[in-house]
C-alpha positions as CSV (number, residue, x, y, z in Angstrom):
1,X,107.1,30.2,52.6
2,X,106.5,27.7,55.7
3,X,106.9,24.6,53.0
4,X,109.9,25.8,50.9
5,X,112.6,23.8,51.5
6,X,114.9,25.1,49.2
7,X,116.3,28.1,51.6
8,X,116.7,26.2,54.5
9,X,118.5,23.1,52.0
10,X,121.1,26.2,51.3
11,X,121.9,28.3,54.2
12,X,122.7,24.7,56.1
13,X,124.6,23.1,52.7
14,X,126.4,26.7,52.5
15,X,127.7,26.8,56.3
16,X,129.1,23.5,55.6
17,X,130.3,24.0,51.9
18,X,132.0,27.4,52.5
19,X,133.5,26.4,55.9
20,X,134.9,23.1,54.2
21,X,136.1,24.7,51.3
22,X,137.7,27.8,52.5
23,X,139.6,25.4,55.5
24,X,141.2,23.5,52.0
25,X,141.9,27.1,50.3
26,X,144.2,27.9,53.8
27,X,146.0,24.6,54.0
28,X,146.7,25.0,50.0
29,X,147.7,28.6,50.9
30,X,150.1,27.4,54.2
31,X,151.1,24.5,52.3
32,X,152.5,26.5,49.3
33,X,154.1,29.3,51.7
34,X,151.8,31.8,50.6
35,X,150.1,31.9,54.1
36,X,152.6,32.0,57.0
37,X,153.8,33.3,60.1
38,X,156.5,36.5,60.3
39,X,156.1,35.8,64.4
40,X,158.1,33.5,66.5
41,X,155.6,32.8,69.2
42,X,152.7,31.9,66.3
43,X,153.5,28.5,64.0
44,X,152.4,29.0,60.3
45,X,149.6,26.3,61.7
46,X,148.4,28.9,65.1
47,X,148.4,31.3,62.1
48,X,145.7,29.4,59.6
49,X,144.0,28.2,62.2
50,X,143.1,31.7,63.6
51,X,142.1,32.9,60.3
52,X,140.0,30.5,60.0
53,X,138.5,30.8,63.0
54,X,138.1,34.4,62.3
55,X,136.4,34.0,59.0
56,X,134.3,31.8,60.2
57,X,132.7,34.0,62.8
58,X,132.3,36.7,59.7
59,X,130.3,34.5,57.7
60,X,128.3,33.2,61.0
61,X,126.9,36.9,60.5
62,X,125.4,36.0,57.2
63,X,124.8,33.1,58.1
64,X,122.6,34.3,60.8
65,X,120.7,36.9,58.5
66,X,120.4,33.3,55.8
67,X,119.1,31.4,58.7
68,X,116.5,34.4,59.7
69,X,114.9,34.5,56.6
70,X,115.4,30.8,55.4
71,X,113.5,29.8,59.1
72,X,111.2,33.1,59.9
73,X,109.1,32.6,63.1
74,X,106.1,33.6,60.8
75,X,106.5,30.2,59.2
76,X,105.1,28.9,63.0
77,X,101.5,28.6,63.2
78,X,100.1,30.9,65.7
79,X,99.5,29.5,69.2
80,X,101.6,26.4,68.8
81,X,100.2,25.1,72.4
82,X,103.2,26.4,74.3
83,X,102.6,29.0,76.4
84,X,105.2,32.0,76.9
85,X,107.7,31.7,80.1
86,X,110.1,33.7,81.0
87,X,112.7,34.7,79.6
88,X,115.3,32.9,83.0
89,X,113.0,30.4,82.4
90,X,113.8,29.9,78.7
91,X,117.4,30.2,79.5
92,X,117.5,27.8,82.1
93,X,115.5,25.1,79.8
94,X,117.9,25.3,77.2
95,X,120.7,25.1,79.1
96,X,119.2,21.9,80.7
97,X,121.0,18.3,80.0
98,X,117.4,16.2,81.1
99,X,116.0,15.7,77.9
100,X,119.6,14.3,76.8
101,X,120.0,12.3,80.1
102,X,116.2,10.6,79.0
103,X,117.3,10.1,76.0
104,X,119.9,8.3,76.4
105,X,118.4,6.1,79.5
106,X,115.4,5.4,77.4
107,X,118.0,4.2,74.1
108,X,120.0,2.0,76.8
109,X,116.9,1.1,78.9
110,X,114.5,0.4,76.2
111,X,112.2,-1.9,77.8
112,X,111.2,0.9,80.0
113,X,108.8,2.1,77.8
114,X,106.2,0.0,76.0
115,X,106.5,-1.0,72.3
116,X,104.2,1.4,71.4
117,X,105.6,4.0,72.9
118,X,108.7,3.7,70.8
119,X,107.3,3.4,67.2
120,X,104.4,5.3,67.7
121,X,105.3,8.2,65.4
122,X,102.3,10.9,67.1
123,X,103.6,9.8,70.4
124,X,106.9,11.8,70.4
């Protein structure tokens, strides 16, 4: 299952189609009056926008149970070389802005690194 590219092609196509898609179907539906607002304080606009907003985080549910099977940790090899930190730890790290802030020095820095370092695709 690690190789099959087909499941992870379609959950991510599917997030994009169906969110895409269903933010037309509202804009026909305001559009055409069929959508709209019975409330003073809410436009017909405040009204799609929040269904849509709300339908999103439905489908982010099976999009999540997609996404789960489609990318299953037992597709990772066992042992990938990182060992196990905690769990404040893995927060904190992925939380973190460093690894953008290199990124960005080394794209408008570039002759910081060496040549090799740059194109050298095992390198990182």
């Amino acid at each position: 299952r690690g190789s099959a590219p087909l499941p992870k092609f379609a959950c991510v196509k599917a997030v994009i189609f169906v969110s895409f898609w269903q933010g037309v179907l509202i804009a026909i539906l305001v559009r055409a009056r069929v959508l709209r607002s019975d409330n003073s304080e809410w436009s017909d606009r405040d009204v799609a926008v929040a269904l849509q907003d709300f339908i999103i985080c439905v489908e982010m549910l099976f999009a999540a149970w997609a996404h789960r099977y489609a990318f299953s940790v037992q597709d990772l090899p066992p042992g990938d070389g990182h060992p196990e930190q905690p769990f404040l730890h893995n927060i904190l790290s992925a939380m973190s802005v460093r690894d953008v802030v290199q990124d960005a020095f080394e794209t408008f820095h570039p002759q910081q690194r060496p040549l090799s370092e740059k194109t050298d695709p095992e390198g990182g």
